[in-house]
Structures are given as structure tokens and as C-alpha cells.
N, C-alpha and C positions, 0 to 999 in steps of 0.2 A: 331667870334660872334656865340656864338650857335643856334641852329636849334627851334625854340618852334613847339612842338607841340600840334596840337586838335584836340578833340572827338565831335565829335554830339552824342546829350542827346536830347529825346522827351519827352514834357512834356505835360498830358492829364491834361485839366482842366476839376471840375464835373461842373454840370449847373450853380450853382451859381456864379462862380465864371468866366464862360467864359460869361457874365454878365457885365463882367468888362472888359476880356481882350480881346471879340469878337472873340474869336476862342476855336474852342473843344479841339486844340492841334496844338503844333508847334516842329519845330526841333529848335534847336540851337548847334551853334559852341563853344566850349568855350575850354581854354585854358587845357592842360592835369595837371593832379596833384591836380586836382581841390575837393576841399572837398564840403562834404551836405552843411555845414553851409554857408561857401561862396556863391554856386549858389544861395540858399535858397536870400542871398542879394542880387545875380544879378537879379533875378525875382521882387523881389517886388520894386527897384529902377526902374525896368522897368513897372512895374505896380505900386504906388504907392497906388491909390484906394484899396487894395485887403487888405493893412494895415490899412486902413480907416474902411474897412467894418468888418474885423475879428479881432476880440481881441487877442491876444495873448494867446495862448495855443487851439484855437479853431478849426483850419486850423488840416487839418491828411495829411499825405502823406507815398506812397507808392513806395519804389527804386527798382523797378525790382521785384512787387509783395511780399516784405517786410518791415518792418518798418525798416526805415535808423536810423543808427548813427550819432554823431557827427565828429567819424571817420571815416567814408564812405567816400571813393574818386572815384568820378564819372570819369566810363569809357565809351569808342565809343560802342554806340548802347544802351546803360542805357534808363531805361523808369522811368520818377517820375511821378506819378500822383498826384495830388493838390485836395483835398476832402475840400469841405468847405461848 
């Protein structure tokens, strides 16, 4: 059986937005290999409300003080920030 590997990724919420998720920021574990767009779903399935409140396209974010890609793959110690 192979070995899975994971990174922790911090993610800074702005004001609005920890609103929703009651916290300024948090660490998370998440599987290695792991792409923007994926976490992008693991966040907002754990937040639902955050889809509720932002439309689509209106949400910004930031991977390590850049705009991410859609083939950006999140590594250990990665910072996203969520601007909404």
C-alpha cells in the first residue's frame, strides 16, 4: 500500500469573510498533489455560506503573495489568503 502524503496550507481569511468562518485563519492538513482549484472546493464545502454570500468571480486570493493558478499545486507551509 503506498505511503500518502500531507502538507499544511494556511489560510488567512479578510474581515468579511471570517464573518462566516469565525476565524482570521487556520492551518489545514490536506493531502499532497493537491491543486488551487481542488482546495478552492475543500474550503467552501466546509464553508458553505461563503458561496452564498459571494458571487462568483468576486472572492480574490492570494498563494504565497501571488495570484494562483489553476495549476498551482499546494505545497507544506503554502499561505492562501481569501479577500472577499
Amino acid at each position: 500500500m503506498e505511503n500518502l502524503k500531507s502538507v499544511k496550507v494556511k489560510i488567512i481569511y479578510s474581515e468579511n469573510l471570517k464573518k462566516i468562518t469565525g476565524k482570521d485563519f487556520e492551518e489545514v492538513v490536506v493531502s499532497e498533489n493537491l491543486s488551487f482549484p481542488m482546495f478552492l472546493n475543500f474550503i467552501f464545502s466546509s464553508y458553505p455560506d461563503i458561496t452564498k454570500e459571494f458571487a462568483p468571480g468576486v472572492l480574490g486570493f492570494l498563494l504565497n503573495g501571488k495570484r494562483p493558478s489553476e495549476f498551482d499545486i499546494l505545497k507544506n507551509g503554502d499561505e492562501l489568503n481569501l479577500i472577499g
